[in-house]
C-alpha positions as CSV (number, residue, x, y, z in Angstrom):
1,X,1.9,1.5,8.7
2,X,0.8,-1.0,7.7
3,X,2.1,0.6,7.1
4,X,4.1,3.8,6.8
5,X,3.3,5.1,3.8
6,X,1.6,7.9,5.1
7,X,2.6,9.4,7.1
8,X,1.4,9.0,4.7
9,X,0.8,5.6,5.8
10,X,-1.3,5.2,8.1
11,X,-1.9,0.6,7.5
12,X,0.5,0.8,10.9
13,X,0.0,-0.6,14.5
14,X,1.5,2.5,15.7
15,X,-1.6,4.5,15.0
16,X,-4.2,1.7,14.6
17,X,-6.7,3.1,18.3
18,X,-7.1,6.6,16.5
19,X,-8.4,4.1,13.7
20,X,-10.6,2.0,14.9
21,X,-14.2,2.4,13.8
22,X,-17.6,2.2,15.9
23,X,-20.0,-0.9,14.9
24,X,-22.9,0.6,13.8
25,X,-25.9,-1.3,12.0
26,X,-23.8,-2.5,8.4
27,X,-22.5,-5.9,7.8
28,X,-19.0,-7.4,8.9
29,X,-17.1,-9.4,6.2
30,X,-16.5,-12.6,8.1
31,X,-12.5,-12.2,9.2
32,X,-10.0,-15.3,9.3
33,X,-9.0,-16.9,12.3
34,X,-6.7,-15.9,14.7
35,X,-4.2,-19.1,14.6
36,X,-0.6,-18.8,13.6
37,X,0.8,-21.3,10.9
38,X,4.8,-21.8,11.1
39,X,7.0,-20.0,8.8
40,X,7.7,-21.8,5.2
41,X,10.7,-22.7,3.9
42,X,11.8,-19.7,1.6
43,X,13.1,-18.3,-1.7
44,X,17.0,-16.8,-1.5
45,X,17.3,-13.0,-1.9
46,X,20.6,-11.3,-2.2
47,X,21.2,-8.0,-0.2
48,X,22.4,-5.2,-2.4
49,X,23.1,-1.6,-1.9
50,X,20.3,0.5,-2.4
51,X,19.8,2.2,-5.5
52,X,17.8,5.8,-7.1
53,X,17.2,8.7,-5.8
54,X,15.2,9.8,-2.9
55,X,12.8,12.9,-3.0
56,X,10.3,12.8,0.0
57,X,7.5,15.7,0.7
58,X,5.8,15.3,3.9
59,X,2.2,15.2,4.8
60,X,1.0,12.2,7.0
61,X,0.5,9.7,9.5
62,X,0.9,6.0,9.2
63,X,4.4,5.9,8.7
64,X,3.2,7.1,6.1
65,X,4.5,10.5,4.6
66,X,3.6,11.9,1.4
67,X,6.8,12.4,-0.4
68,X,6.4,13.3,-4.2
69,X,7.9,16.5,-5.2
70,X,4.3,18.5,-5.7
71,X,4.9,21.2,-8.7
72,X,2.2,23.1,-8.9
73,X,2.0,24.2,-5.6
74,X,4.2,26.6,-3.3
75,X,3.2,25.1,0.1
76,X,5.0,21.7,-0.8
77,X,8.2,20.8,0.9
78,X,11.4,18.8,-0.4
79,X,12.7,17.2,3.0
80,X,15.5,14.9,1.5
81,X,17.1,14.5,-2.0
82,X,19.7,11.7,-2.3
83,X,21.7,11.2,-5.7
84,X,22.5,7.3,-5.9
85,X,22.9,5.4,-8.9
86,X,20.3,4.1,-10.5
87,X,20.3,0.5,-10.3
88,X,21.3,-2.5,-13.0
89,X,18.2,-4.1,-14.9
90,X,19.3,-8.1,-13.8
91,X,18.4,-10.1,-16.6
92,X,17.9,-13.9,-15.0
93,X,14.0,-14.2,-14.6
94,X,12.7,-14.8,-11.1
95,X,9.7,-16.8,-12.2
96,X,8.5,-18.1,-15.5
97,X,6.5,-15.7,-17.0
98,X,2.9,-15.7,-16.2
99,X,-0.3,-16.0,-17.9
100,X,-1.6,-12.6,-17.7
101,X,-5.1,-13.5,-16.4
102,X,-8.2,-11.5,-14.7
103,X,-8.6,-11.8,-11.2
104,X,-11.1,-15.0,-10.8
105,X,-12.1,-14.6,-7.5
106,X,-16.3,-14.0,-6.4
107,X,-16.3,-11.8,-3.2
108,X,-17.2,-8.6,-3.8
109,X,-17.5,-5.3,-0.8
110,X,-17.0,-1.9,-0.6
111,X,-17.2,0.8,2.4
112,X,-20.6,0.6,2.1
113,X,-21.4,-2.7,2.5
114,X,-17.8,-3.9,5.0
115,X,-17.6,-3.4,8.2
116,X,-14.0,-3.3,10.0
117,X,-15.8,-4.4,13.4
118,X,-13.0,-2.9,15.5
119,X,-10.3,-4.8,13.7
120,X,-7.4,-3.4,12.7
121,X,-6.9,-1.0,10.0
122,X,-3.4,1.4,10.4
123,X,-4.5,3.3,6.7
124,X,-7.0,5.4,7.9
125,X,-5.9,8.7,6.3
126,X,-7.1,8.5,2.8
127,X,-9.2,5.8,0.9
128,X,-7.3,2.3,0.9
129,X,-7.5,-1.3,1.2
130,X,-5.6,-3.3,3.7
131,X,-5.0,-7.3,4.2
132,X,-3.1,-8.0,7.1
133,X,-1.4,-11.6,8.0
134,X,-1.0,-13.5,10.8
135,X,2.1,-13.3,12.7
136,X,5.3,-15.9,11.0
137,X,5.5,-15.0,7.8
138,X,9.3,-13.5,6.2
139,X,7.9,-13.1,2.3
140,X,5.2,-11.9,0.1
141,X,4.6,-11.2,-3.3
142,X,2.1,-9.9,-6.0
143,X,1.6,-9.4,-9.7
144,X,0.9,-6.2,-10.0
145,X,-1.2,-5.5,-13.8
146,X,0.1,-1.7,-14.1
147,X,-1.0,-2.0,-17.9
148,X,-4.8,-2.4,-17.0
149,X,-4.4,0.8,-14.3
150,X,-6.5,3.8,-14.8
151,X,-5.5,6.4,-12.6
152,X,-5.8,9.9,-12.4
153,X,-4.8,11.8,-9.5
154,X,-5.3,15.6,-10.4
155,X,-7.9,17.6,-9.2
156,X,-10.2,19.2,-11.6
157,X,-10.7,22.2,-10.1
158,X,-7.1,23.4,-9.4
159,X,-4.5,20.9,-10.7
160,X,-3.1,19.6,-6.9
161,X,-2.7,16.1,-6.7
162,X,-3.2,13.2,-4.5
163,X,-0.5,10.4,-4.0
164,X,-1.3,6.7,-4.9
165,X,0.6,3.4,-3.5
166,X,0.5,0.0,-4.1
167,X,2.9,-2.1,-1.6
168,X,3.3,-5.0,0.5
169,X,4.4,-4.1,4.2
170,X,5.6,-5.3,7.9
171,X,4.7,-5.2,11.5
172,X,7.3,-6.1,13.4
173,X,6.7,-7.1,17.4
174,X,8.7,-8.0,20.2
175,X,8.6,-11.1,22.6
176,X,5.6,-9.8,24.6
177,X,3.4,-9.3,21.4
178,X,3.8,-5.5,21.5
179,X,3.9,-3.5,18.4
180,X,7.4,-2.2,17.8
181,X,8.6,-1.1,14.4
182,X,6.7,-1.3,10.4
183,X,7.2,-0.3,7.2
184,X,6.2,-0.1,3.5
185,X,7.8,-0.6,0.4
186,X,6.5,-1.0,-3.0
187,X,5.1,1.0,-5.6
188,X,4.6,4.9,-4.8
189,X,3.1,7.7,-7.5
190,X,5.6,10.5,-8.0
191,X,3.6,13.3,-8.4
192,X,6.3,15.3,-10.0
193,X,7.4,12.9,-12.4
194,X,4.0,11.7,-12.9
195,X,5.8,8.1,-12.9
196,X,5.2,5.3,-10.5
197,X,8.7,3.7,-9.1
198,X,10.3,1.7,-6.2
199,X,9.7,3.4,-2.5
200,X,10.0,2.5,1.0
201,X,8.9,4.1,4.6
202,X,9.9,2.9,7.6
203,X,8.9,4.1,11.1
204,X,11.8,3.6,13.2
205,X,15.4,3.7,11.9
206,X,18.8,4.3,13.6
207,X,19.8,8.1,13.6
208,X,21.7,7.8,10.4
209,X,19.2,6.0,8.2
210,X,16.8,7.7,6.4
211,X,13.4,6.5,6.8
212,X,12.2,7.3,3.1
213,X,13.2,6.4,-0.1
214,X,12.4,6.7,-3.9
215,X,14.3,4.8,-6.5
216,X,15.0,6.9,-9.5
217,X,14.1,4.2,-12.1
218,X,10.2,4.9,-13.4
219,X,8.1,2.1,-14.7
220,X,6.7,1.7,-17.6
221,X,3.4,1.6,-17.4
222,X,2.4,-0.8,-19.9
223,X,4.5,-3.2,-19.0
224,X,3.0,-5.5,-15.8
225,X,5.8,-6.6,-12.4
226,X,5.8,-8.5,-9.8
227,X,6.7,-7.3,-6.3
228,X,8.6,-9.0,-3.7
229,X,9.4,-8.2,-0.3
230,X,11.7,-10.5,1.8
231,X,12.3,-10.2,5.5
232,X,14.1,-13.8,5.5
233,X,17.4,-13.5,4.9
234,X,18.9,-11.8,7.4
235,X,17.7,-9.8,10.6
236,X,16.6,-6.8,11.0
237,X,17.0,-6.2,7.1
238,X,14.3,-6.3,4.3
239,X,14.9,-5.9,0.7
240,X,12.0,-5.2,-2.2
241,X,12.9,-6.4,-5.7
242,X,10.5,-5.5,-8.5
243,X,10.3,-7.9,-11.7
244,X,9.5,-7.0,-15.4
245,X,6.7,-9.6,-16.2
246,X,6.0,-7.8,-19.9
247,X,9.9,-8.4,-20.0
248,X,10.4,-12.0,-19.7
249,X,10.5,-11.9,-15.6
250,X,13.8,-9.9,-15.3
251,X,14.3,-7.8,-12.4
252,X,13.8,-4.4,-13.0
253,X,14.7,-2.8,-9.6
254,X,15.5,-3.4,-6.0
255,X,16.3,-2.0,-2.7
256,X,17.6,-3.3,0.3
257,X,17.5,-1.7,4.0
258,X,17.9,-1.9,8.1
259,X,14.5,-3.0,9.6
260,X,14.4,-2.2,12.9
261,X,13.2,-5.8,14.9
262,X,12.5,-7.8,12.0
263,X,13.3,-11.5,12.4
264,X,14.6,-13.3,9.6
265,X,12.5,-16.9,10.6
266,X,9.3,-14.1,10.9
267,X,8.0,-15.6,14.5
268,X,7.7,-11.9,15.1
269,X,6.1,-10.4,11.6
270,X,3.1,-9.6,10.2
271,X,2.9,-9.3,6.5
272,X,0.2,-6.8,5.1
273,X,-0.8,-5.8,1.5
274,X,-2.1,-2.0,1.0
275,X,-3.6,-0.3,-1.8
276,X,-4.5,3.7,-1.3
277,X,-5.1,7.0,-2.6
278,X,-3.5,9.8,-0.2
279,X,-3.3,13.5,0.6
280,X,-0.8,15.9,0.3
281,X,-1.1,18.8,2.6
282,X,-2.4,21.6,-0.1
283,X,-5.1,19.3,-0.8
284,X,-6.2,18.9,3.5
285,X,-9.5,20.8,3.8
286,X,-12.8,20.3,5.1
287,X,-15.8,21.4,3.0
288,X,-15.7,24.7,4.0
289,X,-12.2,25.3,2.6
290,X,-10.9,25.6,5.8
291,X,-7.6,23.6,6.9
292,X,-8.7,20.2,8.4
293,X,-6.1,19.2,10.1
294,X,-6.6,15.4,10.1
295,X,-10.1,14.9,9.8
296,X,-9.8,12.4,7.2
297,X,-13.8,12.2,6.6
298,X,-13.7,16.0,5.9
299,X,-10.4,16.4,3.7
300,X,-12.2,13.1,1.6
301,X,-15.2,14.8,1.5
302,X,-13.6,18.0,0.1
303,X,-11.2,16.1,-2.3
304,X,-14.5,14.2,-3.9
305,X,-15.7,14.9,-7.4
306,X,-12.4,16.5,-8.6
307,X,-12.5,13.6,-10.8
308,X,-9.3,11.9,-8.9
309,X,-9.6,7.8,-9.2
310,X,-7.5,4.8,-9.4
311,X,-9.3,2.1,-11.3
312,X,-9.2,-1.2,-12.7
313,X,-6.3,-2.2,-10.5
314,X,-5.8,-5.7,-11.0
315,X,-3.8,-8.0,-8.6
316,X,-3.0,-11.7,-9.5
317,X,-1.0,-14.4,-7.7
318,X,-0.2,-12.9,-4.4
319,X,1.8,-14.9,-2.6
320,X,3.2,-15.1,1.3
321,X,6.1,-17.5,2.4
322,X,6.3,-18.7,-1.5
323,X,2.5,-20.4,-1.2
324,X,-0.3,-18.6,-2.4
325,X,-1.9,-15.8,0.2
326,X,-5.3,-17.6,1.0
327,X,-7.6,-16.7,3.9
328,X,-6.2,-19.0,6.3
329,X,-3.4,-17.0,6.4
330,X,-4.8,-14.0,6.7
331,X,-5.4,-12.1,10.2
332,X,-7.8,-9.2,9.2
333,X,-9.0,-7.2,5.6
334,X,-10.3,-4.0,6.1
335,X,-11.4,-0.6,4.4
336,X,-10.9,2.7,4.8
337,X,-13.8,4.4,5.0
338,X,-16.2,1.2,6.2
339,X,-19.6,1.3,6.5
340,X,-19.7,3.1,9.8
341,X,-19.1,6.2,7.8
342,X,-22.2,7.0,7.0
343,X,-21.2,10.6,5.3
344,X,-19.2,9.1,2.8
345,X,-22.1,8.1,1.1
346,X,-20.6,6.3,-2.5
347,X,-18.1,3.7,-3.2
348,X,-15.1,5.2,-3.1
349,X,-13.4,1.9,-2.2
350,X,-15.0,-1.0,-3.4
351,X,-13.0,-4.9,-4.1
352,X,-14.0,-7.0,-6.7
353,X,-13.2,-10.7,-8.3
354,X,-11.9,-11.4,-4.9
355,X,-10.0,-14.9,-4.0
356,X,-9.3,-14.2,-0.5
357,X,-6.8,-13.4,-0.7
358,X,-4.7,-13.6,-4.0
359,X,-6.2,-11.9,-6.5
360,X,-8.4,-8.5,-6.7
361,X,-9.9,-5.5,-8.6
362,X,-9.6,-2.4,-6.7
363,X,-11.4,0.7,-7.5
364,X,-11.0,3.7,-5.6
365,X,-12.5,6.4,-7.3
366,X,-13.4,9.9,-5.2
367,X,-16.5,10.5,-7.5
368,X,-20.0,10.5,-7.2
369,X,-21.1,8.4,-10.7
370,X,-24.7,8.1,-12.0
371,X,-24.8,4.3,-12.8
372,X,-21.6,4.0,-11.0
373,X,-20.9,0.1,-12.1
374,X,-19.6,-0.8,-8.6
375,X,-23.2,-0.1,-6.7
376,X,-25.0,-2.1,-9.9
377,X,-22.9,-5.1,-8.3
């Protein structure tokens, strides 16, 4: 995972060698340096009993599973379904509220133009974007401008549909630098309630802990939220609260839960952001229209055209350890596809207005375009 989410996540460490891409003749974005900064002092977060209702469907790698209830299909499959209560709107803002802005930022790529050079990318089972820290952070944020968002994830020529995500995540590793446990949490696309809401995926839990969950709260998606995830309270526990920004900075949602390894001073954690379009496994086919297994060139390849995007995604003020994300703190950014991929041969990722790395526009969008604005660039 870098995360889980497919597994549907594939952004994790877990998977990352299947991953890796061969250099061929297209230019590397220049990645940060490899130095770790000590951990910053941080923000208090209060552990509460998770809260919604879980309703996971399967189809994926990175710790990733696809988990929306699909409805218009047969071949979907419900795998858990937990009632919970849903939880209590807080009212005491987190933050004063922000100027709702456009990303300012001037670095601009896409998977034709970025090159992952062999670093690492764990979300390499559907178009994404991941940013990946260096190791000692225990907090992130991000404003996340849902009200700009245009996303569509239906195909046109049968009415399946893709999963979406937008989430902050964790590696966690032990003493000897080895990868041992990640997860994602954030904001997931329910397919079946055609709402976005609170999720998390984690690869390794105890036998009694479910590794996916879905809050039962929807957003509304005019309003914009900020996203917090906090590893620094206690260890080997996380918990995501989501913030109402349209509503004066109250929390709107939260979850807390058991992360395997996690360290609460983060000497041992990775932070990552991820932005990604998935696939369910009705939609998994090469061009052919035979099953493709996870050939992730050939099920993009047969998902593109069917008009399926998520647009105009616009993230402000991303934060890690309560100071703002820049580059220096950053370990690796990469795309899935890159360059290398010569056969994906239009933008279907491409990152815009970007501060490295606090702000963004994010485009994903499965389509071939005459005058596609992103190649005009």
């Amino acid at each position: 995972m870098s995360g889980i989410k497919r597994s549907r996540r594939t952004a994790c460490s877990a998977v990352l060698a299947a991953c890796f891409l061969a250099v061929t003749g297209c230019t590397a974005v220049p990645q940060p340096e490899s130095s770790t900064p000590p951990g910053d002092p941080l923000s208090t977060a209060i552990k509460t009993q998770t809260s919604g209702t879980t309703v996971l469907y399967t189809t994926g790698t990175h710790g990733k599973e696809t988990i929306f209830t699909q409805q218009k299909t047969e071949t979907t499959k419900t795998i858990e379904t937990t009632a919970a209560t849903e939880a209590t709107a807080a009212t005491t803002a987190a933050y004063p509220r922000p100027t709702h802005g456009e990303p300012q930022g001037d670095r601009f790529f896409s998977n034709l133009t970025h090159n992952n050079a062999g670093g690492k990318m764990g979300d390499c089972d559907g178009p994404a974007f991941c940013v990946y820290s260096k190791k000692g952070y225990n907090r992130a944020s991000m404003d996340i401008l849902l009200s700009d968002l245009q996303l569509n994830v239906s195909r046109r020529s049968d009415g399946l549909s893709l999963t979406a995500y937008i989430f902050l995540g964790v590696d966690a590793y032990d003493d000897n630098g080895r990868f041992v446990n990640c997860f994602d949490a954030g904001l997931g696309y329910d397919i079946g309630k055609q709402k976005w809401v609170l999720f998390y995926n984690i690869l390794h839990v105890e036998p009694i802990q479910q590794k996916w969950y879905m809050s039962s709260r929807a957003l509304d998606t005019t309003h914009d939220y900020r996203l917090v995830l906090d590893t620094s309270q206690e260890d080997d526990w996380a918990t995501m609260i989501l913030y109402d920004l349209t509503a004066g900075g109250a929390e709107y949602d939260r979850a807390s839960f058991r992360t395997l390894h996690t360290r609460k001073d983060g000497h041992n954690t990775v932070y990552y952001q991820d932005y990604a379009l998935d696939f369910p496994d009705n939609v998994k086919y090469d061009t052919g229209g035979q099953p493709a297994g996870s050939n992730w060139p050939e099920i993009t390849l047969y998902n593109t055209d069917e008009n399926v995007y998520m647009k105009n995604l616009k993230i402000l003020n991303v934060t890690i350890n309560d100071r703002p994300w820049t580059a220096d703190k950053t370990g690796n950014r990469a795309v899935w596809p890159d360059c290398t991929m010569t056969w994906i041969d239009y933008p279907v990722v491409a990152i815009s207005r970007g501060g490295f790395d606090s702000e963004w526009q994010i485009d994903i969008d499965m389509n071939h375009r005459e005058n596609n604005e992103v190649t005009q660039k």
